[in-house]
C-alpha positions as CSV (number, residue, x, y, z in Angstrom):
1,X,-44.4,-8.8,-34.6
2,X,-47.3,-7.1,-35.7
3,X,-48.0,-3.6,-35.3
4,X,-51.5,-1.4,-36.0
5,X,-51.8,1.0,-38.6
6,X,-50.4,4.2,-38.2
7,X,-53.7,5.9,-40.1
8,X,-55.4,4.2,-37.0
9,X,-57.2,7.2,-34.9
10,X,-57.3,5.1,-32.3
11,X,-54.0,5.8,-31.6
12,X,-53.7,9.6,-33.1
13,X,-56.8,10.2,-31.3
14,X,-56.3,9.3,-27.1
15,X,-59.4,10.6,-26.6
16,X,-62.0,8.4,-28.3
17,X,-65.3,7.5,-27.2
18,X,-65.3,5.9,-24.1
19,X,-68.1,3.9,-25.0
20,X,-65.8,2.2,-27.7
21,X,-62.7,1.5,-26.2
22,X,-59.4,1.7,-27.8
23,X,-57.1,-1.6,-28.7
24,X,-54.0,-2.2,-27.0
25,X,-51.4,0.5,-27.3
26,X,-48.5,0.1,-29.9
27,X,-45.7,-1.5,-28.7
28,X,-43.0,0.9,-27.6
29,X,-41.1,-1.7,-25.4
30,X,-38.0,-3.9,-24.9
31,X,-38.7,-6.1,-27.8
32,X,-37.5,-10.0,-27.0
33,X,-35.7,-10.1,-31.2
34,X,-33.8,-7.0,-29.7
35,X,-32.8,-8.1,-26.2
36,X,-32.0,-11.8,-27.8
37,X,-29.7,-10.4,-31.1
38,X,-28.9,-7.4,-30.2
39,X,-25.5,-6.0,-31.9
40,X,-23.6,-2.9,-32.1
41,X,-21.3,-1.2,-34.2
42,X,-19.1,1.8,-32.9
43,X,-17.7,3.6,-35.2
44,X,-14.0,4.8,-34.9
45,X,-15.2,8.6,-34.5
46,X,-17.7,7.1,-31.6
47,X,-15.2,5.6,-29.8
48,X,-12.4,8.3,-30.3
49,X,-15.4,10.9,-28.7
50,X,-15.8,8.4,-25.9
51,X,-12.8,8.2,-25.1
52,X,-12.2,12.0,-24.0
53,X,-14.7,11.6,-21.4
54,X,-13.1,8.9,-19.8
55,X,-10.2,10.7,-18.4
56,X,-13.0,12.6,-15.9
57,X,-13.7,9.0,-14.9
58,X,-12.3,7.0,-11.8
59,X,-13.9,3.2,-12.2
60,X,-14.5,1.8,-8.8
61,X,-12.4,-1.7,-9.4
62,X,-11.4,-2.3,-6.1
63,X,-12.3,-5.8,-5.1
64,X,-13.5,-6.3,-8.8
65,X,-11.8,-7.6,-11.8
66,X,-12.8,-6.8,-15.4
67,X,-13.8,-9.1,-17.8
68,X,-16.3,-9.6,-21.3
69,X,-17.6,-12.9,-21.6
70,X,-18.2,-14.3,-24.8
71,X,-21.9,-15.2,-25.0
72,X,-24.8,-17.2,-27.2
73,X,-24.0,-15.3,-30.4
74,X,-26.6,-12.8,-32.1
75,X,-27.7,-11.9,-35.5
76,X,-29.1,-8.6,-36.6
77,X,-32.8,-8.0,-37.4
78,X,-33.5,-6.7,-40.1
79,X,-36.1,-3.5,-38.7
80,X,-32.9,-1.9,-36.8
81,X,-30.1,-3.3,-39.1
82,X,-28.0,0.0,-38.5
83,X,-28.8,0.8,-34.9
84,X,-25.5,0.7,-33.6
85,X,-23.7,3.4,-36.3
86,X,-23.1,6.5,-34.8
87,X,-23.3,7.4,-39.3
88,X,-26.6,6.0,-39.9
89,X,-28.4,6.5,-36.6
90,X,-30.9,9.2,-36.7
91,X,-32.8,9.9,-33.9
92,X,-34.9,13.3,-34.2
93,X,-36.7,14.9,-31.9
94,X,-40.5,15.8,-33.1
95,X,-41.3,18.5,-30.9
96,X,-43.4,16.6,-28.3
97,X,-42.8,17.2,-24.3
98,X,-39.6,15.5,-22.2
99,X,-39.8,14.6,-18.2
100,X,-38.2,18.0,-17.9
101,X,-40.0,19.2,-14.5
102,X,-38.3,18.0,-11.0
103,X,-38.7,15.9,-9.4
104,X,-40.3,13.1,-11.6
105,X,-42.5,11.6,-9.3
106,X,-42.5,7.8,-9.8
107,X,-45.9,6.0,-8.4
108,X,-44.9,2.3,-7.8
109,X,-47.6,-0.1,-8.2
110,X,-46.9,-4.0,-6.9
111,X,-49.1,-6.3,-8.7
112,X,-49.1,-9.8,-7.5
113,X,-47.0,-11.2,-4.8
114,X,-43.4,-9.3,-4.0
115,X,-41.1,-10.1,-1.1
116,X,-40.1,-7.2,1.2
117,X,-36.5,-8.3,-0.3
118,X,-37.4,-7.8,-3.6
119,X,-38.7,-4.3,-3.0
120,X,-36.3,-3.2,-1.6
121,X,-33.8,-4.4,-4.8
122,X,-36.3,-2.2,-7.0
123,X,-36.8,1.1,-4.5
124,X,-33.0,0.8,-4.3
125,X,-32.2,1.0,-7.5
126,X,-34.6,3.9,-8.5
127,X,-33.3,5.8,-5.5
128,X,-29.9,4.9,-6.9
129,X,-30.7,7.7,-9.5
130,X,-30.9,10.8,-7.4
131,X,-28.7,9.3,-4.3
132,X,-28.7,11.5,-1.2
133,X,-25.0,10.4,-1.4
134,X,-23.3,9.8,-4.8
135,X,-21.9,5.9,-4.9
136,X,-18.5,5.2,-6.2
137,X,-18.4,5.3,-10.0
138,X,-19.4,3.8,-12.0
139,X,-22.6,4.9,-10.8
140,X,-26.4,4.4,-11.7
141,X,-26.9,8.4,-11.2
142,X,-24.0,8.3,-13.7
143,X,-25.8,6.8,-16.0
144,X,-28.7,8.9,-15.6
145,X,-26.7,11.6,-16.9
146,X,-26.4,10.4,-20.2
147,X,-30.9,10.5,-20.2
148,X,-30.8,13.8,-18.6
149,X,-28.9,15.7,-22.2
150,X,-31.9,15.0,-23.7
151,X,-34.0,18.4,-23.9
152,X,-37.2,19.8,-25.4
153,X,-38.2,22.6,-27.6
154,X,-37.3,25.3,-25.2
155,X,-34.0,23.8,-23.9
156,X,-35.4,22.3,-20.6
157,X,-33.4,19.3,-19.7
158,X,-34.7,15.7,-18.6
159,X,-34.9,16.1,-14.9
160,X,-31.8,14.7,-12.9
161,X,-34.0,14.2,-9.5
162,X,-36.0,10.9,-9.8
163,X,-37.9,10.2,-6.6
164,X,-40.9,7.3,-5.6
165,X,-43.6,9.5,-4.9
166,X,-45.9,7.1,-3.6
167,X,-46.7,2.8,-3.5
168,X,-49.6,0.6,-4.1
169,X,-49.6,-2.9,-3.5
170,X,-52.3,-4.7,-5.2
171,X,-51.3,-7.8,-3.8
172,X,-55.3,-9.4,-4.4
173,X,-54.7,-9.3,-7.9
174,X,-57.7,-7.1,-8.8
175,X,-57.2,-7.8,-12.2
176,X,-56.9,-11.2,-12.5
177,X,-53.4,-13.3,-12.4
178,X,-53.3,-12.5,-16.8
179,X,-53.2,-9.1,-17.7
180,X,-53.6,-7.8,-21.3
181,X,-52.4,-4.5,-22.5
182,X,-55.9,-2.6,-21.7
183,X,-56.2,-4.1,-18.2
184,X,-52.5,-2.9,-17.7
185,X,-54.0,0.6,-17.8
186,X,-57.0,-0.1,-15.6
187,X,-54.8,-1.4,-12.9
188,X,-53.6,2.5,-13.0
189,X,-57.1,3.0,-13.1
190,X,-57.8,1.2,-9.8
191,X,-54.8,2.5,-8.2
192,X,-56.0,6.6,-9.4
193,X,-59.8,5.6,-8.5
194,X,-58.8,4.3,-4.9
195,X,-57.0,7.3,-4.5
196,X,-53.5,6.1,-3.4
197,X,-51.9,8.0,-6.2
198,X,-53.1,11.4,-7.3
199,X,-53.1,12.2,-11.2
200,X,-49.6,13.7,-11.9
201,X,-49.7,15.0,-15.8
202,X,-46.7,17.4,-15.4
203,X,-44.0,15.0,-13.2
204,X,-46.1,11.6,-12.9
205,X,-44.7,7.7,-14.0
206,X,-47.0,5.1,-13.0
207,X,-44.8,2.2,-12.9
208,X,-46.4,-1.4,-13.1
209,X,-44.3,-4.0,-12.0
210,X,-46.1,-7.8,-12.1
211,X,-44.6,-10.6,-9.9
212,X,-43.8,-13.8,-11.4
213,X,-47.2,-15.9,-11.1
214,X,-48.7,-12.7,-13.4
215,X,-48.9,-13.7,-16.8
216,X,-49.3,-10.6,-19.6
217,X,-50.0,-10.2,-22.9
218,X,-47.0,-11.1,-24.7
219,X,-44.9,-11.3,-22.2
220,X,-41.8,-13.9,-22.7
221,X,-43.1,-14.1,-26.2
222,X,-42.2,-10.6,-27.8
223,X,-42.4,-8.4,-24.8
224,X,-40.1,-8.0,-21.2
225,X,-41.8,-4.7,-20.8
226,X,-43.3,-1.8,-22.5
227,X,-44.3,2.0,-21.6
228,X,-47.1,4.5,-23.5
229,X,-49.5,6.6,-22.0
230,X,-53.4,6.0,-20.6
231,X,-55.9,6.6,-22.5
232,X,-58.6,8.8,-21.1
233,X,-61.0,6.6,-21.7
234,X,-59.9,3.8,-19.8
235,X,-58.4,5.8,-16.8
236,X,-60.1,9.0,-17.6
237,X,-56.7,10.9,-17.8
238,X,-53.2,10.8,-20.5
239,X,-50.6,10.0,-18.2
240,X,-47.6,8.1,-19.0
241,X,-46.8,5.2,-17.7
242,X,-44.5,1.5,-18.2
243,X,-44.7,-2.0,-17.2
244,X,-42.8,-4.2,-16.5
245,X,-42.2,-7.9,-15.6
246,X,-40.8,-10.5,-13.4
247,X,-39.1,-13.2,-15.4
248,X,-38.0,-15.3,-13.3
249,X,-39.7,-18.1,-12.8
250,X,-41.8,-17.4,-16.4
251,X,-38.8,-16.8,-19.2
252,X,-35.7,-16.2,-17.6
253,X,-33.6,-16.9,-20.4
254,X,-35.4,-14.3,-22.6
255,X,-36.0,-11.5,-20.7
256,X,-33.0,-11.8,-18.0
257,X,-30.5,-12.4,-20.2
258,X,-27.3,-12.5,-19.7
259,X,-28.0,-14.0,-16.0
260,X,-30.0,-17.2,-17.5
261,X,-28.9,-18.7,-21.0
262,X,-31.4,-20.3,-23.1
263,X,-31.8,-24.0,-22.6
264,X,-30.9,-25.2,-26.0
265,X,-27.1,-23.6,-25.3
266,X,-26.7,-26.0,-22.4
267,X,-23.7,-28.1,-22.3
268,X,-21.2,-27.0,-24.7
269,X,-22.2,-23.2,-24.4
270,X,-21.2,-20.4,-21.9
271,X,-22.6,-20.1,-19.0
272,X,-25.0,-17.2,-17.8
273,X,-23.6,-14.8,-15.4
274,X,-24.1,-14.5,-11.5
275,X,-26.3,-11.8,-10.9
276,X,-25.2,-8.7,-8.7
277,X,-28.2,-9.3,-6.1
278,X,-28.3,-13.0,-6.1
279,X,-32.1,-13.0,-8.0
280,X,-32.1,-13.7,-11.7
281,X,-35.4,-12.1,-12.3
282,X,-35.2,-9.6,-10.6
283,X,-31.6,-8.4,-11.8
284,X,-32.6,-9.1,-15.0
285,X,-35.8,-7.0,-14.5
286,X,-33.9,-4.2,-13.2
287,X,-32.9,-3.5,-16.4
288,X,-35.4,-3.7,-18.3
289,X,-36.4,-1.1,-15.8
290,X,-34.0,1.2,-16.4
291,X,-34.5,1.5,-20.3
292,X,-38.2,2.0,-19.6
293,X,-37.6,4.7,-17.7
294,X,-35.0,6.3,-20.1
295,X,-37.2,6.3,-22.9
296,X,-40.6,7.4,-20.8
297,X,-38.5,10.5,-20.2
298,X,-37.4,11.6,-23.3
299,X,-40.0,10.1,-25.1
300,X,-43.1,10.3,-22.6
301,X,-46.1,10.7,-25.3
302,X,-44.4,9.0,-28.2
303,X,-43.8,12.5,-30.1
304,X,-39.9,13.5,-28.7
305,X,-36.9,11.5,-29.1
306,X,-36.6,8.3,-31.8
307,X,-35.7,7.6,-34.7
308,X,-37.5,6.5,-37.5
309,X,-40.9,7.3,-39.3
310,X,-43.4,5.9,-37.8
311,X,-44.1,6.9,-34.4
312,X,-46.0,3.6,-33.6
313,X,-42.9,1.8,-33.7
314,X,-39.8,4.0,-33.0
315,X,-36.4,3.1,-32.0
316,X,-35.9,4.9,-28.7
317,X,-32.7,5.5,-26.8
318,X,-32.8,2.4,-24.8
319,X,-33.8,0.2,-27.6
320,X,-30.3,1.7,-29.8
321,X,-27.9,0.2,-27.0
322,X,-29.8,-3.4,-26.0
323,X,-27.4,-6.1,-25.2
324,X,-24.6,-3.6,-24.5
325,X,-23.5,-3.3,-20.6
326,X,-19.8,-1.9,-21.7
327,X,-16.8,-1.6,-23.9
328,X,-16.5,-3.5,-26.3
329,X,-19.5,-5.2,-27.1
330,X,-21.0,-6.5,-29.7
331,X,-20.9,-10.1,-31.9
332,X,-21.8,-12.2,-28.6
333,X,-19.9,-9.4,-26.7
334,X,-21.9,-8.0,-24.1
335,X,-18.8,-5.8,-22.9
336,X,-16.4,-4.9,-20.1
337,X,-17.7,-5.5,-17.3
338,X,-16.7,-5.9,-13.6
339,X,-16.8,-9.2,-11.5
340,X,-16.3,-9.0,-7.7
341,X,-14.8,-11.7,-5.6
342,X,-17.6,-14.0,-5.1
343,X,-18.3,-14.3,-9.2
344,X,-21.3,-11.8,-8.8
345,X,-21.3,-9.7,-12.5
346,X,-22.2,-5.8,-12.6
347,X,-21.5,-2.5,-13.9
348,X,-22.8,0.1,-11.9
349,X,-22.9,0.7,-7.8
350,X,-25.7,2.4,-6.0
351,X,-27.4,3.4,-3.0
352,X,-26.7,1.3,-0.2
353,X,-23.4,-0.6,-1.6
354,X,-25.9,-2.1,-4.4
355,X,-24.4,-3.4,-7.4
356,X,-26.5,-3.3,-10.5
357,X,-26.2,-4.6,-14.0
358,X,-27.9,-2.0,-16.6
359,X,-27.9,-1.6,-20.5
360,X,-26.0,1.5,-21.8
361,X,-28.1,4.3,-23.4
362,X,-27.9,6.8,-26.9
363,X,-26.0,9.5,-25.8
364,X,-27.3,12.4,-28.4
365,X,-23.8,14.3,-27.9
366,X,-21.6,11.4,-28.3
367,X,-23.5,10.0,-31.4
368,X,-23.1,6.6,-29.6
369,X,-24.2,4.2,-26.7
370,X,-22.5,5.3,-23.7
371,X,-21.9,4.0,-20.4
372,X,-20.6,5.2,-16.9
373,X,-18.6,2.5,-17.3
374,X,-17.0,3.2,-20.3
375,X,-13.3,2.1,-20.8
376,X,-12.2,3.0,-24.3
């Protein structure tokens, strides 16, 4: 996929002009050649490190049994060829601000057409990370541990407390039923300007999720979602923010993998997995959710966490562990996993007696991807 120059001041420079406004941001996102071929390599040290945490862990297997299907198999691309090895790896942090102050306030914004049912899959999830009552592990707020080691330059953590500030549904499509990356950002705008959401520099994420009849620029075809930051001259303030889509009635396949399997796989291949809530875009979207949101927190103005040299394309936390949901993944692996009675596939529990299915994450002090849960 193409990306824009990094000497471009467009994008060194948020602030330009407003009379000459900027092209779309770079794309720091779940990348479709990443969540289609993803693969990991642990190395033996990894996997001996991860191992000592799992004697603090009691899985939650009751009613479940564990299993790793074999899926399509996946090749490596060539712009994250090492990803997986805890040797090679090098993410670096480059001095730039991390979520650190608490709570970080998320500001939900429903684009299109959602059922009360779906919304409440989403809000549960997110609430699954700061649960007024921890769920069984292993857990979503679990998980969230492994974002919240990530610090800045004066030590500050990555906020455990994650709440939904506030919700706007823009269910009249102010924007149009196709959204590009700029008019992404003036949905924000129109959500700020109306004043449902107030502008939240320090703990603000302006969350954009588009229902299924919304179609977005690049969307099924080399995005599933993506996160930066406004530029003032399209919303009049630098706040970060992610979207992200509903695949399922658009590219379910692609971008809610492992629940759908692409078509060309049917009849002699494997078959996708049942997902945890019963909605194949939606579970699949949940996901992609969550590694937004790891990487907009450690990674918020594209100046903390990642690895690599050029900051208009880093590899982020998130994008390090893609395809991964448990031990011993990898090579058309996506891991242990658990299955509950009725065939339904997850990984992690939350609020409510949700189940969820969620990619692992970097963990900077194991030097691997890590998991809650983790069985090696």
């Amino acid at each position: 996929m193409q990306r824009s120059p990094v000497h471009s001041p467009l994008y060194i420079h948020p602030n330009y002009p407003p009379h000459f406004p900027p092209p779309p941001p770079p794309p720091h996102k779940m990348t479709l050649h990443h969540l289609l071929f993803p693969f990991l390599i642990l190395t033996s040290s990894a996997a001996s490190s991860l191992s000592a945490t799992v004697k603090d862990q009691t899985l939650n297997t009751q009613d479940a049994n564990l299993f790793n299907p074999k899926l399509p198999p996946r090749t490596l691309s060539s712009s994250k060829k090492f990803e997986g090895s805890s040797e090679i790896v090098d993410i670096r942090y480059h001095m730039g601000p991390v979520l650190s102050s608490s709570p970080i306030n998320i500001y939900l914004i429903w684009y299109g057409k959602w059922s009360v049912s779906q919304k409440f899959i989403i809000k549960d999830f997110i609430n699954s990370i700061s649960p007024s009552a921890a769920p069984p592990s292993p857990s979503v707020s679990d998980w969230w541990k492994t974002v919240s080691l990530y610090t800045d330059q004066t030590g500050a953590n990555v906020s455990r407390a994650v709440v939904i500030a506030k919700e706007h549904s823009d269910s009249a499509y102010s924007h149009g039923s196709h959204l590009t990356r700029l008019s992404v950002q003036q949905v924000i705008s129109t959500a700020v300007g109306a004043a449902p959401f107030p502008v939240d520099h320090r703990n603000g994420i302006y969350l954009i999720l588009t229902s299924h009849d919304v179609t977005v620029q690049d969307f099924c075809r080399a995005v599933c979602g993506f996160h930066y930051f406004t530029f003032p001259s399209m919303v009049g303030h630098t706040l970060p923010y992610a979207w992200i889509g509903n695949s399922g009635k658009q590219c379910p396949e692609v971008c809610a993998y492992p629940f759908a399997v692409p078509g060309y796989m049917g009849g002699g291949g494997p078959g996708a997995l049942v997902p945890p809530n019963g909605d194949v875009g939606l579970d699949g979207m949940i996901s992609v959710i969550a590694h937004e949101l790891a990487e907009l927190t450690t990674n918020p103005l594209v100046n903390a966490w990642y690895a690599g040299e050029d900051p208009t394309a880093p590899t982020e936390i998130g994008d390090l562990c893609e395809g991964l949901y448990g031990t011993g993944g990898g090579g058309g692996y996506i891991g242990q996993v658990m299955r509950d009675r009725r065939g339904k596939t997850y990984n992690m529990n939350g609020n409510k007696g949700r189940k969820f299915m969620v990619q692992w994450v970097w963990s900077p002090v194991l030097k691997a991807c890590a998991g809650p849960n983790a069985l090696d």
